[in-house]
C-alpha positions in Angstrom: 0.0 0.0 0.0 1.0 3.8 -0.2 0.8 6.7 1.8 2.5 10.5 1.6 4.4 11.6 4.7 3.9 15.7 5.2 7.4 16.8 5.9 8.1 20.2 4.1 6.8 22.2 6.8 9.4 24.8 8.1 9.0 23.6 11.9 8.6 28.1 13.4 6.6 26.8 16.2 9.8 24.7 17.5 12.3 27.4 16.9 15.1 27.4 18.4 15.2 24.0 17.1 14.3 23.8 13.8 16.9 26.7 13.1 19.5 23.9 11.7 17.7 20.7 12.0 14.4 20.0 10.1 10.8 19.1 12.2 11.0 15.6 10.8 13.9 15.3 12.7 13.6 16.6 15.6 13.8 13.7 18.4 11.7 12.2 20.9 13.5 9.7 23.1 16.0 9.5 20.9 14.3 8.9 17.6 13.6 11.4 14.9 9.9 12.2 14.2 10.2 10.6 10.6 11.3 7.5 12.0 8.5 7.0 14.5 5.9 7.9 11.5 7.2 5.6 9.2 7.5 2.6 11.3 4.2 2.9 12.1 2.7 3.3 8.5 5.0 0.0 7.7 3.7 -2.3 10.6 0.2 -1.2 9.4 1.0 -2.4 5.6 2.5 0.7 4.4 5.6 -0.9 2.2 5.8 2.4 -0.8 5.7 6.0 1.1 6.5 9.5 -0.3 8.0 12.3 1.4 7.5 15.7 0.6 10.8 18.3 1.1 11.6 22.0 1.9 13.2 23.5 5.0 16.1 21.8 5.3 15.2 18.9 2.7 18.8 17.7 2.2 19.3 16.6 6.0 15.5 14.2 5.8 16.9 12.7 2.5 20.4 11.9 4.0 18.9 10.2 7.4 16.5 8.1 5.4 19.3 7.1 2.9 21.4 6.5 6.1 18.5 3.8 7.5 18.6 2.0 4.0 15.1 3.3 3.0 14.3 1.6 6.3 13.8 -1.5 3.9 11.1 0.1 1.8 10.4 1.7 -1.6 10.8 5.7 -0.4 10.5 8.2 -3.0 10.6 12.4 -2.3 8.8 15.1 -3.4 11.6 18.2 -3.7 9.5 21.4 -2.9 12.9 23.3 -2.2 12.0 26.1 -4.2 8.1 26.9 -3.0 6.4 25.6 0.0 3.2 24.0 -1.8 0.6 23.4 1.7 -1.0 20.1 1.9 -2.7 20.2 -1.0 -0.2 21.7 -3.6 2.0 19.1 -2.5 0.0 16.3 -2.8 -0.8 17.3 -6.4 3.2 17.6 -6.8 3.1 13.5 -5.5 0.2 12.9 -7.5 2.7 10.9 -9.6 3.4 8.7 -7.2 -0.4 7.4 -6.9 -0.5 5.0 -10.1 -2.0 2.2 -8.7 -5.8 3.2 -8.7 -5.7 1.9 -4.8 -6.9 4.3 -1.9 -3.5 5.9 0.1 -2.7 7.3 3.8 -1.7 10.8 4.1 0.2 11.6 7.5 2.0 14.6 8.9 5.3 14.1 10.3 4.3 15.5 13.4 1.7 13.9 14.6 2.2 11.4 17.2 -0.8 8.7 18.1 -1.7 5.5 18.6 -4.6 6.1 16.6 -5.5 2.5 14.6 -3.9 3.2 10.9 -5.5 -0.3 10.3 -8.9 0.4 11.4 -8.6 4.0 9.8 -8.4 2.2 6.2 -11.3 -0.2 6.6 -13.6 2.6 7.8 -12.8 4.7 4.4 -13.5 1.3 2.4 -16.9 1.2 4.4 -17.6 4.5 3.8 -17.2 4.6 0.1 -15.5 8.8 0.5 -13.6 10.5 -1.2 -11.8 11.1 1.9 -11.9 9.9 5.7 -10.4 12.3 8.0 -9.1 11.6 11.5 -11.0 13.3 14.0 -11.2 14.0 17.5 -12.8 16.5 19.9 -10.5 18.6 21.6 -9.9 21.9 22.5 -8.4 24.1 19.3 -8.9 27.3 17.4 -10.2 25.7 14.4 -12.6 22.8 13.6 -14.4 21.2 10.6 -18.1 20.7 11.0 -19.8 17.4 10.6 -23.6 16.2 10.5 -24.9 13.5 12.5 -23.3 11.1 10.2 -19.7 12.6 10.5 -20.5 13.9 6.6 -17.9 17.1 6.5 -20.3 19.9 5.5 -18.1 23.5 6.7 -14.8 24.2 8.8 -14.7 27.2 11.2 -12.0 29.5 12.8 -12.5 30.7 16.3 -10.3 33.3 16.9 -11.4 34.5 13.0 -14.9 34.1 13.6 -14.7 32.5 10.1 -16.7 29.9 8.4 -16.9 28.1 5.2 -18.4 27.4 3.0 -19.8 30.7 3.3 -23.9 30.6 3.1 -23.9 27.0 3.7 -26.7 25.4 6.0 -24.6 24.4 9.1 -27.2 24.1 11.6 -26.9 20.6 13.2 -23.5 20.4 12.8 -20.5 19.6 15.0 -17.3 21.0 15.3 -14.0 18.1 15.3 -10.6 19.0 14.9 -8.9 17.9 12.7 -5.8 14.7 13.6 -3.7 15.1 11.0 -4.4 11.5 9.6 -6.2 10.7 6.5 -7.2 8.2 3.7 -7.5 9.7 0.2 -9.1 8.1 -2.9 -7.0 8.6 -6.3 -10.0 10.1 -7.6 -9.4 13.2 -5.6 -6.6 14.2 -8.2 -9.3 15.1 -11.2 -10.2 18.1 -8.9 -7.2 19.3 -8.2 -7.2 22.0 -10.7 -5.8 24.8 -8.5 -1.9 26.8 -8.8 0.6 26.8 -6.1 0.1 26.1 -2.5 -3.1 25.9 -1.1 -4.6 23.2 1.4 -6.4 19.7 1.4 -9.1 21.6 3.5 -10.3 24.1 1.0 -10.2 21.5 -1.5 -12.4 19.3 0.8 -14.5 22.6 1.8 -14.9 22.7 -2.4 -16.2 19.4 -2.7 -17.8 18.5 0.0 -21.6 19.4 -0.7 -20.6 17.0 -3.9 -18.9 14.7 -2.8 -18.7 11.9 0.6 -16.0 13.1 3.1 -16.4 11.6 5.8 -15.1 12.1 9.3 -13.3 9.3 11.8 -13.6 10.2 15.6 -10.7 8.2 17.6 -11.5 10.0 21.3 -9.7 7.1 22.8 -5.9 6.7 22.9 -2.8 9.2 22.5 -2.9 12.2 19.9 -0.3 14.9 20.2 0.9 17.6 17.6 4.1 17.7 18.6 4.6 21.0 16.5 5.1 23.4 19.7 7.8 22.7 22.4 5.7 21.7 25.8 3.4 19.0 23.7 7.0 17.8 22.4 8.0 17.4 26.0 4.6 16.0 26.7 5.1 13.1 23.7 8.5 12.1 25.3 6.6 11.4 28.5 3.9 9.5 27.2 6.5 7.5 24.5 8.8 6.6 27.3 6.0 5.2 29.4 4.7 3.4 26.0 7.8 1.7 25.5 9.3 0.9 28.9 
């Protein structure tokens, strides 16, 4: 199976330690971000994953080429010279999705023990486009799902924005968003967009059209480890996992 790791991002929330080391790098326990990610897509069946480069691209490439592909077929998506978001670099990858087969998207700094297994078979269930990891939680911004976990707006809190704008949103609830998702091939004939721009408003686009659905894991560990006290927080919890 394949899946697309979200690497390229520039890591500002962890400064000072993404000045000279890249966020897929950065360590917990000992072990680079990128490492923990991609062991865990290849224990749940994961064997052909693309990475997607910028800050710092070179030093990612290097430590992956230094683990021997960690025994898989690894590819890279080089967005050295723009920063493309989630979406413009998935249509960068969009290459790398030949197979006509349904793929996991992940960002490299997520940490969970969220069921990549269970994840997959909900999407096949579903029949979506897209199946979103989702859990409630406190956060600025949230999609909003029906009563079937349909995605039907998102909304920013400390904007006081929603989308799409004029769309019926009563009934609705607000999930954030876990940084984990399955993606049908199919989602590349409506990527017809320039540059960088995100997954969401593509999904925000589509989703009065077409099935996205959300999947709520409340149980278990989430962390974005993108700011420096849930880092800490991740080492605690990963240490306790693992002793």
């Amino acid at each position: 199976m394949k899946a697309m790791m979200l690497a390229a991002g520039v890591g500002s929330r962890l400064r000072p330690l993404t000045d000279h080391t890249p966020k897929a790098l950065v360590k917990i326990n000992g072990i680079p971000l990128i490492e923990i990610v991609i062991r865990r897509m290849i224990a749940a069946g994961y064997n052909e994953i693309v990475i997607n480069l910028h800050h710092l691209g070179g030093q990612i490439k290097d430590f992956v080429v230094q683990q021997n592909y960690f025994g898989q077929h690894i590819e890279f998506s080089d967005e050295s010279d723009a920063l493309l978001d989630t979406g413009g670099g998935l249509q960068k990858a969009s290459y790398f999705f030949n197979d006509g087969k349904p793929f996991l998207i992940h960002n490299v700094d997520i940490i969970t023990d969220l069921d990549l297994d269970a994840l997959r078979i909900a999407h096949m269930k579903n029949k979506a486009l897209a199946t979103l990891a989702v859990r409630h939680r406190d956060t600025s911004r949230y999609f909003l799902f029906d009563q079937e976990h349909r995605l039907k707006g998102w909304t920013n809190h400390k904007t006081g924005e929603t989308k799409p704008t004029g769309a019926a949103l009563q009934n609705t609830q607000e999930i954030a968003f876990s940084g984990v998702q399955i993606v049908e091939p199919g989602i590349f004939q409506f990527m017809h967009y320039e540059g960088a721009y995100s997954l969401t408003q593509l999904y925000l686009d589509l989703c009065n059209t077409h099935v996205i659905k959300g999947y709520v894991h409340d149980n278990g560990y989430w962390s974005d480890v993108g700011k420096p006290e849930e880092l800490s927080a991740a080492e605690a919890w990963f240490k306790n996992k693992n002793s």
